[in-house]
N, C-alpha and C positions, 0 to 999 in steps of 0.2 A: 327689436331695437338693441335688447342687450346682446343679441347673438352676435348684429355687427360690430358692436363695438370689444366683443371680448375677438372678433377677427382681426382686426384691427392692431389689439393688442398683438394677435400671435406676430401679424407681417410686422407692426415694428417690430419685433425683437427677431425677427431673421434678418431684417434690413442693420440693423446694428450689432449682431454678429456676424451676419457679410463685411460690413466694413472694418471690423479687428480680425477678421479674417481666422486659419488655424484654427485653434483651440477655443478662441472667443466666440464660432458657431456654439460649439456646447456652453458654454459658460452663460451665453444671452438667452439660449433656450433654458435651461435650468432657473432664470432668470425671469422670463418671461412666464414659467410654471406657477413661480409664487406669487408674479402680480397677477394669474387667470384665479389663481386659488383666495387670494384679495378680494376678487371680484366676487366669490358666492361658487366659482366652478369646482368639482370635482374632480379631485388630483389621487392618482389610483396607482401608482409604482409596479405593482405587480400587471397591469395592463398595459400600463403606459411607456414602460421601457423595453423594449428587447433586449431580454439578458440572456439568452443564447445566443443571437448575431453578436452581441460584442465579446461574449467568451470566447465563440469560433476566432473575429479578429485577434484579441490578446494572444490565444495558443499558436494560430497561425504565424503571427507576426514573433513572437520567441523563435521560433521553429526557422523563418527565414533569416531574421538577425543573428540567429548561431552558425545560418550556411555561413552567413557574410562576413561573421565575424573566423569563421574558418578559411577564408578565401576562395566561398565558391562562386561568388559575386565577380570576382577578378578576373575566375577561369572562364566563365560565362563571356564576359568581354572581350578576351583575349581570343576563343574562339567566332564569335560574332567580328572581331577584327579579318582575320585569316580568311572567312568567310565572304564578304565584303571585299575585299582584297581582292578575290579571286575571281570577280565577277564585277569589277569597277561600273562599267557603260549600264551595268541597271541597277547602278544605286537608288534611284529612285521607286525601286519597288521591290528590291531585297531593304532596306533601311525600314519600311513599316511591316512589312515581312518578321524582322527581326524584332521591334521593338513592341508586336502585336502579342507575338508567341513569347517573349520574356515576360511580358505582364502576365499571362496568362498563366503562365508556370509559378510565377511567384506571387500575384494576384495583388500585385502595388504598383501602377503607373509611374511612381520614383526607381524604378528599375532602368528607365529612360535614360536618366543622367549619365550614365556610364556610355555609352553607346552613340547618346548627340556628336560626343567631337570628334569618335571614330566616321562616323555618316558627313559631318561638313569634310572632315579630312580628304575624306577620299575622293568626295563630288569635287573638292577644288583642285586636288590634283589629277583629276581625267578633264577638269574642262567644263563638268554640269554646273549650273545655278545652286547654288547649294539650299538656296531657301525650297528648290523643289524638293531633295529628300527628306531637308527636314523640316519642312513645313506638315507631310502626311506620316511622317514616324511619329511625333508629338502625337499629333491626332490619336494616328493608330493607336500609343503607347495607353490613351486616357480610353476609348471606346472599348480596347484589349479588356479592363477592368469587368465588362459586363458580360463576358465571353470567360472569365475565369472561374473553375472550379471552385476556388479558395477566397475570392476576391469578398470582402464586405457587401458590397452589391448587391451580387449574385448571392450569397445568406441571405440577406434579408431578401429577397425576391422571392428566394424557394420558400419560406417561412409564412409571406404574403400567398404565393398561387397553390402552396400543396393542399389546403384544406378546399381548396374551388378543382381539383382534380388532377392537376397537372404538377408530376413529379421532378423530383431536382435532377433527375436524369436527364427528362425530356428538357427540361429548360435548357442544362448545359449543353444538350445537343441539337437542340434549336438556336442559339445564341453564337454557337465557336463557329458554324458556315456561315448566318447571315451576315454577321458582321465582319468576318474577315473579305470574304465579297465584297459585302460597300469598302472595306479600308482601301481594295484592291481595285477597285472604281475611283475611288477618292485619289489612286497613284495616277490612276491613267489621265484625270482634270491636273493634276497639280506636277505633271511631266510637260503641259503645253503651258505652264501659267509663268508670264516674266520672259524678257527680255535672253538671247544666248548671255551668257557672262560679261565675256569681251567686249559685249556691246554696250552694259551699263555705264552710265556714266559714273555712279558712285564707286562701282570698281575700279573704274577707272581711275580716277581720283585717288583711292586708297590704294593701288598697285604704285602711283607717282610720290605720293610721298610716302612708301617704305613700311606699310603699316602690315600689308598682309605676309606673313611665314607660312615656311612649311614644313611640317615638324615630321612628315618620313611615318614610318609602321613604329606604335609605342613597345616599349619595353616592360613587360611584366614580371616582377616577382612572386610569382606563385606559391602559393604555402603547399608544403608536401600533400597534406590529404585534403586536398580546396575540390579536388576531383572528387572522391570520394564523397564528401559532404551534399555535392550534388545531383548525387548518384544516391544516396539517403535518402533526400527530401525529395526528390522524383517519386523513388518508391509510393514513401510516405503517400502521395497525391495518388498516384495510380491505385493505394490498398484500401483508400478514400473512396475513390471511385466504385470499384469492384464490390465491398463491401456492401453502397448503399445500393446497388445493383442485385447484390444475391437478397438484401432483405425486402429490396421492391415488393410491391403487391405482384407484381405480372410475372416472379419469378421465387421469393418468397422461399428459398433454402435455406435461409436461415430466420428464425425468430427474431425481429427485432427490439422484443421489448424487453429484452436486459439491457442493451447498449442499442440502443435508437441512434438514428443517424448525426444528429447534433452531435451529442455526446462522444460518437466515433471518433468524427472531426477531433475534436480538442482533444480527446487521448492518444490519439495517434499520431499527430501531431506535434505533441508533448515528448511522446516518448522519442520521434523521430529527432527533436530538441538535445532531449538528454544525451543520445546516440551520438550526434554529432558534435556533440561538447566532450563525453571521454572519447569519440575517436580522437579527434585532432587536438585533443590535450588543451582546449582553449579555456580560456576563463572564464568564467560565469559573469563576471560582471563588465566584461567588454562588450556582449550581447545589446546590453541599456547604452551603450557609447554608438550603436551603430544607425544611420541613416535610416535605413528601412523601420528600424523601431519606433526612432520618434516619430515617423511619419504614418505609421501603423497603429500606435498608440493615442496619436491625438486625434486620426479616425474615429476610433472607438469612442475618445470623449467628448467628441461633433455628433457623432450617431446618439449617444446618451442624452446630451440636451433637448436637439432639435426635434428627435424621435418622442421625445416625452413632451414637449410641446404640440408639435402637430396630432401627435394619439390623444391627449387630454381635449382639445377642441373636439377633435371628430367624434371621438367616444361619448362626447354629453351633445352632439347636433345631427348623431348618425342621419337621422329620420328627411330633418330639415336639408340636409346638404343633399341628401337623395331624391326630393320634391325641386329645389331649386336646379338640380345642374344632371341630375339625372336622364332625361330625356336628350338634350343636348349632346353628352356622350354617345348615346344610344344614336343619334341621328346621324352624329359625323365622329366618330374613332376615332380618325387621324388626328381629333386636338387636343388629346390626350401626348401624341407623341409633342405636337407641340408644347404645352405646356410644360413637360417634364423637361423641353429643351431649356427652355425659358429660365425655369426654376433651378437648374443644375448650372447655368451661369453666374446664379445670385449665390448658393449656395456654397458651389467650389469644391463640391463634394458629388461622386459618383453614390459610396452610400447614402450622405445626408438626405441623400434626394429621395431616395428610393425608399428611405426609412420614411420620409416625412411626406410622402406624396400620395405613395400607393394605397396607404387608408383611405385618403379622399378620393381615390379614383375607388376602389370599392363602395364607399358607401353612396359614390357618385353610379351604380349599377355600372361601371366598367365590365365588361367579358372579360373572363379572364384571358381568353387569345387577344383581344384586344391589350390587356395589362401586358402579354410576354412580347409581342409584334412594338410596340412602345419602348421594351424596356433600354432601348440601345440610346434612346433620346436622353436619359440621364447621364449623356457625356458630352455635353452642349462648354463644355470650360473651357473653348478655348474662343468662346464668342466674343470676350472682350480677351485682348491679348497683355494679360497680366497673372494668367496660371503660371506655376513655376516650373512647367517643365516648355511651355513655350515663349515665355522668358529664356529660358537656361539658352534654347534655338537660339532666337535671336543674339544672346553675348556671346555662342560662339562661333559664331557664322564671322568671321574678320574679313571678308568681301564683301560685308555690308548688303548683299543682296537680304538679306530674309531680316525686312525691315516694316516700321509700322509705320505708314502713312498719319498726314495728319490729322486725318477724319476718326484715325482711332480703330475704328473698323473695318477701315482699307487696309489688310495686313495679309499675309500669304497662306493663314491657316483657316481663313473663312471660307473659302469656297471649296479647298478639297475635304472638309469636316462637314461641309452641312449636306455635301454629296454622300461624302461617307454615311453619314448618319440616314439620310433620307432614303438611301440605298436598302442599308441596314431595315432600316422600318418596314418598308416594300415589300422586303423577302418575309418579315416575321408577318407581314399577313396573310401573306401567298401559302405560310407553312402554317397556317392558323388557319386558312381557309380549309387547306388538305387533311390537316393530323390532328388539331386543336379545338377548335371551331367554341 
């Protein structure tokens, strides 16, 4: 009896940081820790928090707000423009193309924004529907998250499968094919979905009275070393990579218990920070004024609440949660992908999810090929169409095609996202059946 009602308590307080949405995920978790500790529960901080996934966030998230604050965020777009450009008639599958492989480079789905009005741009001046690019670049940009080296996510993932056997190598390299796959399925449903343009009648309406422009290839002012800066933080990622490669077990050239792989991350990262603040002569304290920061930082403080709520339940009900829902996993997998869909709708968060979920699919005896074949289903955000980067779609789309129905969830990013995604899953079993198991 008191187990479900200290349940209870955790879903209200996800239920009411869903709804202040941002930052108020952490704040209602944090929130929610000291009414389970009210109750008689055990509240354990050094279990209960992951404080290497949010370090890895903070250093990361410096490291990229100093590209951006150096304009390598710009140059990025500006080549993504020329790119696009050049190849108009498949924008709908160079635009998630694009916007899969930005996330992943820079491991934040608000990488997106830049890129949306480049993608309606050009869909409206060749003639395509524009809610088709951007309805599967959104998508791609938020699934990208779970496929990224550096992404919050993907930390806490490796964190969760490495002690059950499965390295943050193999994860990344199980994660960057299946899902680019499903995004690239997801282009091919959301290339047949809607009406030609000219045929809309909402367009049509909005071409009559004077509403839709066309604003031509934008104009960029480029900061001298904005190149450079992202020619740094590549590095950076790539000596990330290599690094946690040479001190793998299966390869093990270098010792890593002076600098363990966590620790890499944030110093290399760090340093690749400071790097690109005296090359480009930029300021230290325009870094905290940029986009990606605050959107990176208040990550971290959504991962710290709801992370310590969800681990304080599980940690005092291990046993019971593994008797109750255990078998169930074990019978049918695949509700595992659902459920993480489910829950990454409510939560609005790629990491939130995956911090707060993956202990109960553990203690729920989840596989761990089971947990990695799953993990793409922690990008379900754009189930109800009120994330902000499919929002952003929607206000800039001025032909009004890439619009929400009234039902709510009749809206253009459901059906090439749940393909996407379902895709995504498919392959992580098929490579969990072969490599994982």
């Amino acid at each position: 009896m008191i187990m479900a009602f200290r349940f209870i308590i955790v879903l209200l307080f996800i239920f009411i940081g869903a709804r202040m949405g941002s930052l108020g995920i952490g704040l209602a978790g944090g929130a929610g820790v000291a009414v389970l500790a009210l109750t008689g529960m055990k509240v354990d901080p050094t279990t209960g928090i992951p404080w290497d996934v949010i370090g890895i966030i903070m250093a990361v998230i410096m490291c990229i707000a100093a590209m951006q604050a150096a304009g390598g965020l710009d140059f990025l777009v500006m080549v993504t423009e020329k790119l696009l450009r050049k190849h108009p008639k498949r924008i709908t599958f160079l635009g998630p193309v694009v916007t899969f492989f930005m996330t992943v480079f820079c491991g934040t789905g608000h990488v997106a924004f830049s890129s949306l009005p480049v993608i309606a741009e050009v869909a409206k001046e060749t003639g395509i529907r524009p809610s088709k690019p951007l309805s599967i670049s959104a998508v791609a940009s938020q699934i990208g998250i779970t496929a990224s080296p550096i992404s919050a996510a993907m930390i806490a993932m490796a964190a969760f499968v490495e002690p059950m056997g499965v390295s943050y190598l193999q994860l990344v390299a199980t994660m960057i094919p299946t899902t680019f796959i499903g995004c690239m399925v997801g282009a091919l449903v959301a290339n047949f979905q809607g009406k030609p343009l000219e045929e809309d009648p909402v367009y049509q309406e909005r071409k009559a009275a004077g509403l839709i422009t066309m604003h031509g290839e934008g104009e960029y002012d480029i900061k001298p070393r904005a190149k450079a800066s992202v020619a740094i933080f590549g590095t950076a990622i790539l000596i990330v990579i290599v690094y946690a490669l040479l001190i793998s077990d299966s390869i093990k050239l270098i010792p890593g218990d002076y600098l363990p792989r966590n620790a890499a991350i944030m110093t290399i990262m760090m340093l690749a920070g400071t790097i690109i603040l005296l090359m480009s002569r930029t300021s230290a304290a325009e870094v905290a004024t940029q986009s990606t920061f605050r959107s990176g930082m208040s990550a971290s403080c959504c991962i710290l609440g709801v992370a310590w709520l969800g681990n304080t339940f599980v940690n005092g009900y291990t046993d019971q949660i593994k008797a109750l829902g255990g078998g169930i996993i074990e019978q049918y997998p695949w509700l595992l992908a659902v459920v993480l869909f489910f829950a990454s709708a409510l939560l609005y968060s790629q990491g939130a999810t995956t911090a707060a979920m993956m202990p109960v699919a553990i203690a729920m005896n989840a596989g761990v090929g089971t947990m990695v074949a799953s993990f793409a289903a922690v990008s379900g955000l754009f189930l109800l169409p009120t994330y902000p980067t499919t929002v952003a779609a929607v206000e800039m789309d001025d032909t009004g095609s890439t619009r929400i129905g009234k039902y709510v969830f009749n809206h253009p990013f459901l059906l090439p996202g749940v393909v996407s995604i379902a895709v995504s899953v498919l392959l992580g079993f098929i490579v969990n059946f072969f490599l994982i198991h």
